[in-house]
N, C-alpha and C positions, 0 to 999 in steps of 0.2 A: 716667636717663630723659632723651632729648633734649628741650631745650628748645624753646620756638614762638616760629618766626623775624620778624623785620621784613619787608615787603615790598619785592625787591630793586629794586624800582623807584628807592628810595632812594639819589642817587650818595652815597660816599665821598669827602667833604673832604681836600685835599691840604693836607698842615699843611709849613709852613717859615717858616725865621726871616729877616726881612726888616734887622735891623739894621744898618744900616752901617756902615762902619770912621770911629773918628774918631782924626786927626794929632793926636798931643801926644806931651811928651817927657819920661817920667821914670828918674830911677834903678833902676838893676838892683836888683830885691828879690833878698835873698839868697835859694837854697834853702829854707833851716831856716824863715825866717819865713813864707814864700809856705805852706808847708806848715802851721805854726801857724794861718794867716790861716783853712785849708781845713777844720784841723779845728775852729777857734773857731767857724766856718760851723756845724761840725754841729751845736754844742752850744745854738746858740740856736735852728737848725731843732727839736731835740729841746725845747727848752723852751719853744718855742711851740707843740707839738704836745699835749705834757701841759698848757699851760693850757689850748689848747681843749677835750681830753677830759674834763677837769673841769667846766667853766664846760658771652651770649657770641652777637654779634648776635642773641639770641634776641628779645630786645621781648617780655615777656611784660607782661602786664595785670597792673594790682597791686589786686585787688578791696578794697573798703570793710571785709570782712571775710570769711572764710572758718575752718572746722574746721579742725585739726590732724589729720595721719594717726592712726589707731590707735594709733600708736606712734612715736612723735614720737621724734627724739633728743633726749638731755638736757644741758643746756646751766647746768650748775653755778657760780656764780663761779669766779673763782679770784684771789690776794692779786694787786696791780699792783706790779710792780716790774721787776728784773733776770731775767731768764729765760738760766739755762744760765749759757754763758762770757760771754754777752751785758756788755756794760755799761749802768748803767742812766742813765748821761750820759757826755759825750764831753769831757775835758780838753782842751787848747790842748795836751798835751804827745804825745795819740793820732793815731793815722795811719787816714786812710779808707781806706787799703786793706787796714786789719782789719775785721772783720765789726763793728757796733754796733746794738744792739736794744732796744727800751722798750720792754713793753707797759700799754697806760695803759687806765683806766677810760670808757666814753663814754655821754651822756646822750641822751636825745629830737633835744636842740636839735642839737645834734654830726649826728645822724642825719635832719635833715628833710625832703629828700627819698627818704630808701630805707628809712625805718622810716615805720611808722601802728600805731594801738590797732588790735589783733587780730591783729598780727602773732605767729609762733610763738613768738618770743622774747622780753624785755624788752631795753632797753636793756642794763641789768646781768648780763644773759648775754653780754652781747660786749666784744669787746675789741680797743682797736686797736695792731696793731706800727709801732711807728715805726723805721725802719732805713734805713741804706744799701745800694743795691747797684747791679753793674754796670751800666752802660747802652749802648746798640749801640755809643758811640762809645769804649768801650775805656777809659771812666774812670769811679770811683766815683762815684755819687750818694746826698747824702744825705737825698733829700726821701721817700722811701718808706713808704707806709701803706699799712697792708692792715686791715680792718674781717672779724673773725671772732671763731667761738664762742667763750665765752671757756672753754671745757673743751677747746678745743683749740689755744690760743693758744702753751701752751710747745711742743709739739711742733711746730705748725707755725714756730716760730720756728728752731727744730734742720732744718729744712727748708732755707729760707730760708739760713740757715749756710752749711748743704752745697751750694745754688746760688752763693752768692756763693766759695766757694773755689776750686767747679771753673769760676769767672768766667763764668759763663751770665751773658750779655744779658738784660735788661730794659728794651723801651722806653719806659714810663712806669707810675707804682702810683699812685695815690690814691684814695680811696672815689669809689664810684660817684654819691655825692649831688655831687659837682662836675659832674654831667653832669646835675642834676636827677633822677635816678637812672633815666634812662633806657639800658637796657644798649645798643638800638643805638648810639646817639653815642658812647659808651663805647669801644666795638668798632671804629668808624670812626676814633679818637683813637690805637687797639693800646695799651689801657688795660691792666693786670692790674688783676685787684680778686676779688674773694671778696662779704662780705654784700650784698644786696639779697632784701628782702620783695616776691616775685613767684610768681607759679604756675607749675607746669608745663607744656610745652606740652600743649592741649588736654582739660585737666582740671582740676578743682577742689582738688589737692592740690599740696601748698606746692614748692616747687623746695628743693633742698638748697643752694642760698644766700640762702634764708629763713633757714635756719636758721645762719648762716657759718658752713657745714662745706662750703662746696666753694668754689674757688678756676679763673678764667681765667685764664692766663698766655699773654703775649702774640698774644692774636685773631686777628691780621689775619696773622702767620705760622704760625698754627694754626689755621685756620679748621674751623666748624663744617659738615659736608659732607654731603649728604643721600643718601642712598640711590643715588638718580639721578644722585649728581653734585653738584647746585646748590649754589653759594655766594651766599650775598644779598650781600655785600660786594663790587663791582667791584675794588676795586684789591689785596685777595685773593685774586682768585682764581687766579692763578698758583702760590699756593701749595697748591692741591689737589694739586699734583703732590709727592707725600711723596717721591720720589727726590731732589729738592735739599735742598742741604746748607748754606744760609745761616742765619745767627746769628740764635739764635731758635728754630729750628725743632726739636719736639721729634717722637724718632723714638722706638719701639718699645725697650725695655733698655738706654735710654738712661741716664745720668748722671741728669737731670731726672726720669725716672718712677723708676730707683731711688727716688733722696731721697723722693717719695712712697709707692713702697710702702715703707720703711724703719719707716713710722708706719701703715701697712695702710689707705691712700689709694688708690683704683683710678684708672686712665687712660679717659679719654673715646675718645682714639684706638684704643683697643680692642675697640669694642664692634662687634654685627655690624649692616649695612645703612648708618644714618645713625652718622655717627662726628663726633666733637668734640673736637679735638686739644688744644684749649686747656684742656680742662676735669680739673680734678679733684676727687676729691669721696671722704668718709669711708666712703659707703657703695658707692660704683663707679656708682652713677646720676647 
């Protein structure tokens, strides 16, 4: 089900890094350590990640409360730990450019601006992946979090995997509450992210990342596309044109919607009239 857009009146913030160069002079780190340094990076990203979970331009409205569908998906625990070949921390001795994955438990406070009482879920039905993956500039990162169900956490982790081998781009992943959990700004950011407690567009029933069973990947080069055409995102909208071929951009039997359908994930880009390239989702809406 498409979701209900921002109004594209809204421009698109131009993000860039302003830091300067500064002169100093030190000795050549060798290889081996420069590499130890990157993956001891990872290992306190991942461990700050697990203590806090302890302790798609759509802008939908996120009502004070609302019914669950008829038939709600169900959204079971599952044990936090190592999922798959994942590791469930990263040694000084690992390299980021193997796959690494935690998925950790998360609470209310974890979640306060994309969860509210009445949401479909509980806190304890979700789960967040902590991981590395590729990013546009050709080198691993290991800050990546994606907030979803937690009945569908390992597999989407074996996803996740399969993106990071065949080195699909990702330009940035953190939960949607660092946006206040507004998905415009999100989308303006070419955030990926998954949960958020919001309705669908134009009706009272839950978006399927209410429930984190649906997942945007990269926004603003998969833009949400209306019927007519329209992109609320300005500096997206050159990517309405699906013929180009820049990193990011997911086509039609591609590497990226395999891995989704592999877990029987349907593609947003597929569907007929208004199409959503960024979107996937467990049940194909």
């Amino acid at each position: 089900m498409p979701l209900h857009r921002t109004p594209s009146s809204r421009i698109r913030a131009v993000r860039g890094d302003a830091a300067g160069p500064v002169r100093r002079s030190y000795a050549r780190v060798p290889a081996p350590a420069r590499t130890a340094r990157r993956a001891a990076a990872f290992t306190v990203t991942l461990a700050l990640a697990s203590a806090a979970a302890t302790g798609c331009g759509h802008g939908e409205s996120k009502p004070a409360s609302s019914s669950s569908p008829a038939t709600p998906p169900v959204a079971p625990g599952s044990p936090t730990g190592t999922v798959g070949t994942a590791t469930a921390t990263a040694s000084p001795t690992q390299d980021l450019n193997r796959f690494q994955a935690q998925v950790n438990k998360v609470t209310a406070k974890d979640l306060a601006h994309s969860w509210h009482s009445g949401c479909p879920v509980p806190p304890s039905g979700l789960r967040m992946i902590v991981m590395n993956y590729w990013g546009m500039d050709s080198r691993p990162h290991a800050d990546g979090r994606l907030v979803v169900n937690a009945s569908a956490a390992n597999k989407l982790t074996g996803v996740f995997r399969k993106l990071f081998e065949n080195k699909y781009p990702i330009h940035k992943m953190v939960p949607v509450d660092a946006y206040k959990g507004s998905d415009f700004d999100s989308i303006e950011d070419d955030n990926t992210s998954a949960f958020n407690c919001r309705n669908a567009t134009g009706s009272g029933s839950w978006s399927q990342h209410a429930y984190g069973l649906a997942i945007d990947i990269n926004p603003c080069e998969n833009p949400y596309v209306t019927a007519s055409g329209h992109i609320d995102h300005p500096r997206c909208v050159k990517f309405g044109d699906r013929s180009r071929r820049d990193p990011g951009l997911i086509h039609a039997g591609d590497s990226t919607v395999k891995a989704f359908a592999s877990i029987g994930w349907g593609w947003g880009g597929s569907w007929v009239g208004t199409r959503d390239y960024q979107h996937f989702s467990s049940n194909g809406r």
